[in-house]
C-alpha positions in Angstrom: 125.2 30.8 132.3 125.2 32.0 128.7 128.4 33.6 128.6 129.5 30.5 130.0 128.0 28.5 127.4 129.2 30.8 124.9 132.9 30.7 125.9 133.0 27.0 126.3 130.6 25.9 123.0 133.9 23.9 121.4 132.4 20.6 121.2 129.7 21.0 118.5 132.3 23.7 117.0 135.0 20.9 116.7 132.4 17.9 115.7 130.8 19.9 113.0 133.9 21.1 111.3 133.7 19.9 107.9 137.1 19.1 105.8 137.5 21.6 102.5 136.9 19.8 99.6 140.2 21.8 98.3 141.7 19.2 100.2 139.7 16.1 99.2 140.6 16.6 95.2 142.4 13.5 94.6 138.9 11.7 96.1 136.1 10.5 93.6 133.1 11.9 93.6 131.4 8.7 95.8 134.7 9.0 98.1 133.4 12.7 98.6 130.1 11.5 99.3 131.2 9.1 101.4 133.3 11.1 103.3 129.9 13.3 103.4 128.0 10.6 105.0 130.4 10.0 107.9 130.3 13.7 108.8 126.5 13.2 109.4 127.3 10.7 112.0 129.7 12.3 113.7 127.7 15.3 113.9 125.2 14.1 116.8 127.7 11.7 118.7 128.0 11.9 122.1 125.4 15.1 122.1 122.3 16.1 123.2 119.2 17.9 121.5 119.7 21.3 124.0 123.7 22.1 123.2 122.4 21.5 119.3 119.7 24.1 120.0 122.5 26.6 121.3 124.9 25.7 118.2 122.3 26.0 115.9 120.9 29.2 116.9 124.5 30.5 117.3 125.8 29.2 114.3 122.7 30.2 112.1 122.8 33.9 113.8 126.5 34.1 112.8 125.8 33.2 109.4 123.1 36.1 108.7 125.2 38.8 110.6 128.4 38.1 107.9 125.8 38.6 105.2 125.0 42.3 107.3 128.3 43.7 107.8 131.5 40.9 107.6 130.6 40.5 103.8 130.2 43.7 101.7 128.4 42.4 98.9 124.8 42.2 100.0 125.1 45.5 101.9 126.5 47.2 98.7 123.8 45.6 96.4 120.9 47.1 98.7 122.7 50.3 98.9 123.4 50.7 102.7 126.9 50.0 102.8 129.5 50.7 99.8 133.4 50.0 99.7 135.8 52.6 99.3 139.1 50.1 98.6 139.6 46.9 97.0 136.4 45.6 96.0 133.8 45.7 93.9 130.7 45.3 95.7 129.3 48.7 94.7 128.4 47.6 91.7 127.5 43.7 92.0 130.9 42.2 90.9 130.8 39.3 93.9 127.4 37.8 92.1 129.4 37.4 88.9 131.3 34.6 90.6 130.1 31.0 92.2 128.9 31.4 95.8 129.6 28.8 98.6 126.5 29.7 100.6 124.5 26.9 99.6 127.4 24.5 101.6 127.5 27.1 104.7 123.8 26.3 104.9 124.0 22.7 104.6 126.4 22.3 107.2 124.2 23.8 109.9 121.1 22.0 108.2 123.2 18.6 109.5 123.0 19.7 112.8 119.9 20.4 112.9 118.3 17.1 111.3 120.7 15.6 113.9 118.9 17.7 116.4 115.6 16.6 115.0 116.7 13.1 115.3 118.0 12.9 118.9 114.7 15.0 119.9 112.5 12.5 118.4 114.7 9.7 120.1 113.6 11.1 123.8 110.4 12.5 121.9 111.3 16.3 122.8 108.4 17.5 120.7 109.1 21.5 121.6 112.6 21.1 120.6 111.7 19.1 117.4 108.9 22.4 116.8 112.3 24.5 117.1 114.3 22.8 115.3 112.2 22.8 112.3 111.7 26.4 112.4 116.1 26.5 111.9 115.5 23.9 109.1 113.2 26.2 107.4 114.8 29.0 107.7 117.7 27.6 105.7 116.6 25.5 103.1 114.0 29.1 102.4 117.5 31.0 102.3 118.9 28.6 100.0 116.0 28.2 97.0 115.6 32.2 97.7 119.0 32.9 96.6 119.8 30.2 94.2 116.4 28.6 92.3 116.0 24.9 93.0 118.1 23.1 95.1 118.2 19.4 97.1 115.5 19.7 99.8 113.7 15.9 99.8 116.3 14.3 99.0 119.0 16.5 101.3 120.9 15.0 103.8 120.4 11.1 103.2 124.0 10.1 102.6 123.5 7.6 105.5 120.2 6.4 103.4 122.5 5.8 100.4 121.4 8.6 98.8 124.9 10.5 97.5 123.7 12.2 94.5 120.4 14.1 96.0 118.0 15.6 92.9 117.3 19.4 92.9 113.8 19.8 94.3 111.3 22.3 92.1 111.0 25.6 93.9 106.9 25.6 93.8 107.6 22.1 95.7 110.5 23.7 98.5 108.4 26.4 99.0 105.0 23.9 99.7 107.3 21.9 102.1 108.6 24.3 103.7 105.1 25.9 104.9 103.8 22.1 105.5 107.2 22.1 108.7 106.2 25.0 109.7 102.5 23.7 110.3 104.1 20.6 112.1 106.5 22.8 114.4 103.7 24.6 115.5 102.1 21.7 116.1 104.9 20.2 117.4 105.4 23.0 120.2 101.7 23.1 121.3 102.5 19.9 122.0 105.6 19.6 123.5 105.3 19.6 127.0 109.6 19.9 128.4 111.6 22.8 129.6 113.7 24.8 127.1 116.4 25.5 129.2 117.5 29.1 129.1 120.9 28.5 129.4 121.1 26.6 125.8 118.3 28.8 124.2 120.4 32.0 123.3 117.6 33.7 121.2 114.5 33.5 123.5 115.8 32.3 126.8 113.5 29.4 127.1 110.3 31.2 126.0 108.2 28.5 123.9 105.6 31.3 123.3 108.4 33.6 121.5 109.2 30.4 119.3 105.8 30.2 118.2 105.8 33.6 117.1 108.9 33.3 115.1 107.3 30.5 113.4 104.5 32.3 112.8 106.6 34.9 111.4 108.8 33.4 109.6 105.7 31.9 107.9 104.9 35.1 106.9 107.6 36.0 105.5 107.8 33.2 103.2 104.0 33.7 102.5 104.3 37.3 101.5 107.4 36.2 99.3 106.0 34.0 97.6 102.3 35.8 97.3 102.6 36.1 93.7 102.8 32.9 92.9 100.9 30.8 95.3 97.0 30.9 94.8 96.4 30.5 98.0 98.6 32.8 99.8 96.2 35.8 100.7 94.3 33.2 102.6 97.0 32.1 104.5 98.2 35.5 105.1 94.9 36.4 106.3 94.8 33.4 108.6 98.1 34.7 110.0 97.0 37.7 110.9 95.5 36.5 113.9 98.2 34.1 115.0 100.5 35.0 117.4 103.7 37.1 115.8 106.9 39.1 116.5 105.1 42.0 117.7 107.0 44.2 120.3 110.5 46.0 120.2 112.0 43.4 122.2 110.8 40.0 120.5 113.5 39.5 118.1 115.3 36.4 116.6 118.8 37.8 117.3 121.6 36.9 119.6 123.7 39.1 121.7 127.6 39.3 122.0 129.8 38.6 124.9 132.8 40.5 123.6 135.8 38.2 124.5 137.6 35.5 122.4 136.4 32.3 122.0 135.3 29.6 119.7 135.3 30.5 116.6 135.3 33.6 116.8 131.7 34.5 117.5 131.7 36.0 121.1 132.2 39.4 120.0 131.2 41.4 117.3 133.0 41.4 113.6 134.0 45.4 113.9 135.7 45.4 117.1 139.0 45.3 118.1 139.3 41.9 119.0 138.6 40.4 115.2 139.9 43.4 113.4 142.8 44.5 115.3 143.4 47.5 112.9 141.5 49.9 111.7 141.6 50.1 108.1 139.3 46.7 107.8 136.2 48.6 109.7 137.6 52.1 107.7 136.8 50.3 104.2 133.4 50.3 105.0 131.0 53.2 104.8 127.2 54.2 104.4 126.2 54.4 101.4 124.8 58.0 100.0 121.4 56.6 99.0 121.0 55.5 103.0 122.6 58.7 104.4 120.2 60.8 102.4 117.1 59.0 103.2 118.1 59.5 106.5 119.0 63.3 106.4 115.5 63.8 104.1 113.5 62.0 107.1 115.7 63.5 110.2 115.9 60.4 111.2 117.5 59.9 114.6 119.2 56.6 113.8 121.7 59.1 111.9 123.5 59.8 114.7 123.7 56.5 116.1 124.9 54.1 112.6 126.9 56.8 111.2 130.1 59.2 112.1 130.2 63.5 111.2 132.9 63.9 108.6 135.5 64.4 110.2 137.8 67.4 107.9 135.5 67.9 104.3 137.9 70.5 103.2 140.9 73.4 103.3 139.4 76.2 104.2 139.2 79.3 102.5 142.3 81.9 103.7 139.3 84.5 103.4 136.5 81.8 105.7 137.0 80.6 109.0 136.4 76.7 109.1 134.0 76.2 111.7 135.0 73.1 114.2 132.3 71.2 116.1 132.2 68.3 118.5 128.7 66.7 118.6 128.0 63.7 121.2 125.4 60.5 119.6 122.6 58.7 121.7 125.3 56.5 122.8 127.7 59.0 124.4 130.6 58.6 121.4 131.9 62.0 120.6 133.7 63.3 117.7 134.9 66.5 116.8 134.8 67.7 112.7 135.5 70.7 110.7 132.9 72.2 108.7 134.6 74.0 105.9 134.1 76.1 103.0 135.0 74.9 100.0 137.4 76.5 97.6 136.9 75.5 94.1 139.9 77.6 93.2 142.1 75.4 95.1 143.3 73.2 91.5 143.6 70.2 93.9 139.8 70.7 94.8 139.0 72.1 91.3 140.3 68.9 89.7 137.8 66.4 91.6 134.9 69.1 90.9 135.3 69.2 86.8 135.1 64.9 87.2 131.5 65.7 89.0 132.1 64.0 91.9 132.5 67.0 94.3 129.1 67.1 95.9 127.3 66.9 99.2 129.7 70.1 100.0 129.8 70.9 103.7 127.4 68.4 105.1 127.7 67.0 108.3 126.7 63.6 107.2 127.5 62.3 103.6 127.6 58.5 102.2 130.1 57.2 99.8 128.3 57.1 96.1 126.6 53.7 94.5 128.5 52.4 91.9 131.7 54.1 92.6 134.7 52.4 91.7 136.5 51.8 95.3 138.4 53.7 95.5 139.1 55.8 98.3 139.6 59.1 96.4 136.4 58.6 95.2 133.1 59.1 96.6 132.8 62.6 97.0 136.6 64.0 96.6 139.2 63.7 98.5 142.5 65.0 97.7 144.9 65.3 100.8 146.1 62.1 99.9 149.0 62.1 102.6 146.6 63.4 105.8 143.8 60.2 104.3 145.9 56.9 104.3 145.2 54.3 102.5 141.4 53.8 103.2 141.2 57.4 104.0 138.5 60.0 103.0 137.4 63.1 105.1 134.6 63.9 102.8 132.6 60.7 103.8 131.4 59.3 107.1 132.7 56.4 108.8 130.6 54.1 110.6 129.5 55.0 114.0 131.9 54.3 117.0 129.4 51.9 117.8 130.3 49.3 115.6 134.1 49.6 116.5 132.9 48.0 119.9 133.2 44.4 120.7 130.1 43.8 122.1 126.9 46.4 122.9 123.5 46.0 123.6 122.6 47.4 120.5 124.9 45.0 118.9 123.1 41.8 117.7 123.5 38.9 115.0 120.1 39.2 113.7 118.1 36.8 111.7 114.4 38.2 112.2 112.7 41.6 113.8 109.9 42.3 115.1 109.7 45.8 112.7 110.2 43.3 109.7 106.9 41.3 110.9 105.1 44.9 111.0 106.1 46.0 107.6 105.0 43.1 106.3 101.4 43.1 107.9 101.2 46.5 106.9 102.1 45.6 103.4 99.5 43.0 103.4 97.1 45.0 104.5 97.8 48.0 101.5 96.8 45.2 99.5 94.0 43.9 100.9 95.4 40.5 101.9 94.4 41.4 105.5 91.4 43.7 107.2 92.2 46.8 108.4 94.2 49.7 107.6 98.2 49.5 107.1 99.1 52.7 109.2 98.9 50.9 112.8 101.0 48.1 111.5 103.1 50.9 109.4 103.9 52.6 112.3 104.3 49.7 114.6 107.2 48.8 112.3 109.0 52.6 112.3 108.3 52.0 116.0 109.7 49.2 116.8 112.6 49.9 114.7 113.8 53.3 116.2 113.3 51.4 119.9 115.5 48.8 118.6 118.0 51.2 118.0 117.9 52.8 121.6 116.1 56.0 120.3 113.7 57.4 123.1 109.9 57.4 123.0 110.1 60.9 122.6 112.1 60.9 119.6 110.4 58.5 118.4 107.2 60.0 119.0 108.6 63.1 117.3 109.8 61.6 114.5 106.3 60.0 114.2 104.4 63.5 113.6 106.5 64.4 110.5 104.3 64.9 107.5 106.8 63.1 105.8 106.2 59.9 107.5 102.3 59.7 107.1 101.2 57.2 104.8 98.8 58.7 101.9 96.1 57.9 100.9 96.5 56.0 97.7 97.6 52.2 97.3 101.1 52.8 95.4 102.2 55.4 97.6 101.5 53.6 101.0 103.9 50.4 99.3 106.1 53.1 98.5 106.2 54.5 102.4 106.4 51.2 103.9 109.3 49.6 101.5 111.1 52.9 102.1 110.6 52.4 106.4 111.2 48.9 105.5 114.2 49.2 103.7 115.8 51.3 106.5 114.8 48.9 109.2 116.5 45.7 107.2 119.9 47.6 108.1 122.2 44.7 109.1 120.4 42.2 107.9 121.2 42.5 104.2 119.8 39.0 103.2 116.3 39.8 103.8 116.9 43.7 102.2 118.1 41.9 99.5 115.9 39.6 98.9 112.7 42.3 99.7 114.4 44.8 97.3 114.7 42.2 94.1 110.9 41.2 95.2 109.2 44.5 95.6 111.6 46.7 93.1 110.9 49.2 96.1 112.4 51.8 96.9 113.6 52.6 93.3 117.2 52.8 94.2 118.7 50.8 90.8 119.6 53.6 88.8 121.2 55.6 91.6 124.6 57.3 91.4 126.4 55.5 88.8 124.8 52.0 88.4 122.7 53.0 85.8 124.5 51.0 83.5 124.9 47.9 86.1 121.8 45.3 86.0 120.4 44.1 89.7 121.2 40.4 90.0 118.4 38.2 90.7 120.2 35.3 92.3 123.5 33.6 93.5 125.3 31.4 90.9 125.1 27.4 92.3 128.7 26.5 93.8 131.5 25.5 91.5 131.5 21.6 92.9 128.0 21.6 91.9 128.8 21.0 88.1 131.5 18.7 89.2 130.1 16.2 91.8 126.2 16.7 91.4 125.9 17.1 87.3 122.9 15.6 86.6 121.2 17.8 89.4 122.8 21.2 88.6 121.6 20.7 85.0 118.3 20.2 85.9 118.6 23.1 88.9 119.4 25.4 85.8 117.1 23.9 83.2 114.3 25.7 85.1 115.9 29.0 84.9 115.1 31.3 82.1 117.0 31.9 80.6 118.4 28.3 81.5 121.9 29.7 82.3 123.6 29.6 85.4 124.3 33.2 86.1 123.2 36.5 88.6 120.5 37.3 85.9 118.3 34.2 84.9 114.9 33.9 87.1 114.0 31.7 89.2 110.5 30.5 89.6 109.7 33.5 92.4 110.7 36.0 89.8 108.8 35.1 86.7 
């Protein structure tokens, strides 16, 4: 019944298509509004509150997997993905510009209050609980990445309101733990059938719900701990609430690999979106990733990333060695594992520019803050054998995410791992009882599962030294960011957002960004300044500085 659904969601696709305001120019600004307010209403015509649910949570899914892998620029600012052609992502150029986000957001946020509506209307409390939970989610997404933003006043065209006023952050972020509250409560009290067909994420499993609530909670609580006086009592209170807890209780949505809608039924990578390879070839892992890896032997290696394929020419007086090694998954691939002759002037030209390193390694990631450019990285000079997005010397993605749909391939909003970390986290601080390694390794745990690696690897991996926690405060936040960080892979929002929060790991200054600043937020969307001055103004007023770029703080930061 899913894949059914899946092929066949074109109703909610088609009445929640919004018009680009490219095309709207000649309107005024209460025409736009306007125009605004009758998309609203057509949104829950002729609709029910269980095909929202599976729009929603398909839709909202979706959105966070682009951020992962479709989008480079959150995957290149954490350091797990960098670009070797055409862009500028490994060094933070996409946050110099506007970002449309914010109306990406609000588009599914209409839906939902639409959902919330109709569910009230045959008072559906469970799917009102659920529905919250989406609402929060993306209004927290929004404030995190851009300051203050419309939240009270959000959404009320149809109340006359066409010009809504940027809510304060402190104020979003006490609202949005007050829905939370209420879609718990909501759900406890809700007493209908979730069908299974229409619930993609948990298959009509209320109690999963209330742990993603609980979780997502948490989240928000731990982001926000440095500013809210009350957080570590919350936290502590959430610590006995039902969470995400096992490898298997995640807030992520499978693919069915055909075509379909809009273009959601099978993954981005795969053959049936990217048709050639050069799109999924201009992507690759970054070398602060790969080495954490390689440092840790960390089996998920094998199973994200691709063996170089031919570093080098060999030697006349060496013997290249070639190899064929088979991943977790059953992909093989056959490399060359060279020597490196530095006499060759073609190789000695790349080596004097100090960007011939990583010699002879069977894994190697492309360097942050490289220009893109596919030369670059760690050297590459048979420019006739590479192509255009060619380099021999760096790994590909695994052949993995060349498929169109896997079971290890998911649009992922939340993990269970995530949850973990951040319970162990808390409890490093002393926000919660109890030690942080159970939770700690609960989190690398759940993880590795996630990934299909074995219980005995993951056991094995486990008993490294290198993965114990020590004994002292700094260096357990230290461990768990760093298990943390790896775990976030594909879901780049949250890496992103953990990474500007925590400063942990220390990645900024690696390979060449050392002269490249980390940028704290997105810059509001250009229509902002036009259609909603007086809001925007105030939005940036609470900045500091009060200027509408990547660099100003918001009120989480200062």
């Amino acid at each position: 019944m899913t894949t059914f659904l899946l092929k066949n969601m074109k109703l909610s696709v088609r009445i929640f298509s919004i018009m680009a305001i490219a095309g709207l120019v000649s309107c005024s600004d209460d025409e736009l509004r306007t125009y605004d307010s009758l998309q609203q209403k057509n949104a829950v015509e002729s609709v029910n509150d269980p095909y929202l649910l599976a729009s929603i949570i398909k839709k909202t899914a979706l959105f966070y997997q682009k951020m992962g892998f479709d989008n480079r620029m959150l995957p290149g600012a954490v350091q797990h993905m960098e670009s070797n052609y055409q862009s500028g992502d490994n060094f933070y150029s996409g946050f110099k510009s506007p970002v449309n986000d914010m109306y990406t957001a609000m588009d599914i946020l209409k839906l939902i209050d639409g959902g919330i509506g109709l569910a009230e209307t045959r008072d559906s409390k469970t799917h009102q609980g659920i529905f919250k939970i989406f609402r929060v989610l993306l209004f927290s997404y929004m404030t995190d990445f851009y300051g203050d933003v419309y939240y009270s006043e959000a959404l009320k065209a149809r109340e006359g309101i066409l010009y809504p006023k940027y809510d304060k952050q402190t104020d979003i972020y006490t609202g949005l733990l007050k829905e939370l509250d209420e879609a718990n409560a909501l759900m406890a009290a809700g007493t209908e059938t979730i069908s299974g067909s229409y619930d993609l994420m948990f298959a009509g499993d209320k109690a999963k719900w209330q742990k993603f609530s609980n979780s997502l909670k948490l989240r928000l609580l731990m982001r926000a701990s440095a500013k809210l006086p009350d957080a570590a009592a919350m936290i502590s209170a959430l610590a006995n609430e039902p969470v995400l807890s096992e490898a298997t209780e995640n807030a992520s949505i499978s693919y069915i690999g055909t075509v379909g809608g809009d273009n959601g039924n099978s993954w981005t990578g795969g053959p049936l979106n990217w048709g050639t390879i050069d799109n999924f070839d201009t992507r690759r892992p970054a070398k602060t990733l790969v080495d954490k890896l390689t440092e840790l032997n960390d089996p998920r290696m094998q199973i994200w990333f691709a063996p170089v394929e031919k570093p080098w020419t060999s030697d006349p007086a060496k013997n290249g060695v070639s190899f064929t090694t088979t991943d977790p998954n059953g992909y093989t691939y056959t490399s060359t594992w060279e020597y490196i002759n530095r006499k060759n002037k073609d190789i000695a030209a790349y080596a004097t520019k100090d960007i011939l390193i990583d010699s002879n390694k069977v894994y190697v990631g492309f360097i942050a803050g490289m220009l893109s450019d596919w030369k670059n990285g760690n050297g590459h000079y048979d420019i006739a054998a590479g192509g255009t997005v060619g380099n021999f010397k760096v790994s590909k993605f695994s052949k993995l995410f060349r498929e169109d749909k896997h079971p290890l391939l998911k649009a992922m909003v939340m993990n269970s791992d995530e949850v973990q970390f951040i319970l162990a986290e808390a409890a490093a601080k002393g926000l919660i009882s109890g030690g942080a390694d159970a939770y700690y390794r609960k989190g690398v745990t759940n993880s590795l599962l996630r990934w299909g690696v074995s219980a005995d690897a993951v056991a094995k991996y486990l008993a490294q030294p290198a993965i114990a926690l020590p004994a002292d405060k700094a260096g357990q936040l230290a461990k768990i960011a760093d298990q943390k960080w790896i775990s976030l892979f594909m879901v780049s929002a949250e890496a992103y957002l953990d990474l500007r929060r925590t400063r942990l790991p220390n990645i900024f200054n690696n390979g060449r960004l050392s002269g490249f600043p980390f940028p704290e937020r997105y810059r509001y969307p250009g229509n902002e300044l036009g259609q909603n001055k007086s809001a925007y103004d105030e939005g940036v007023s609470s900045l500091t500085p009060a200027v509408d770029d990547q660099f100003s703080k918001m009120w989480l930061l200062k």
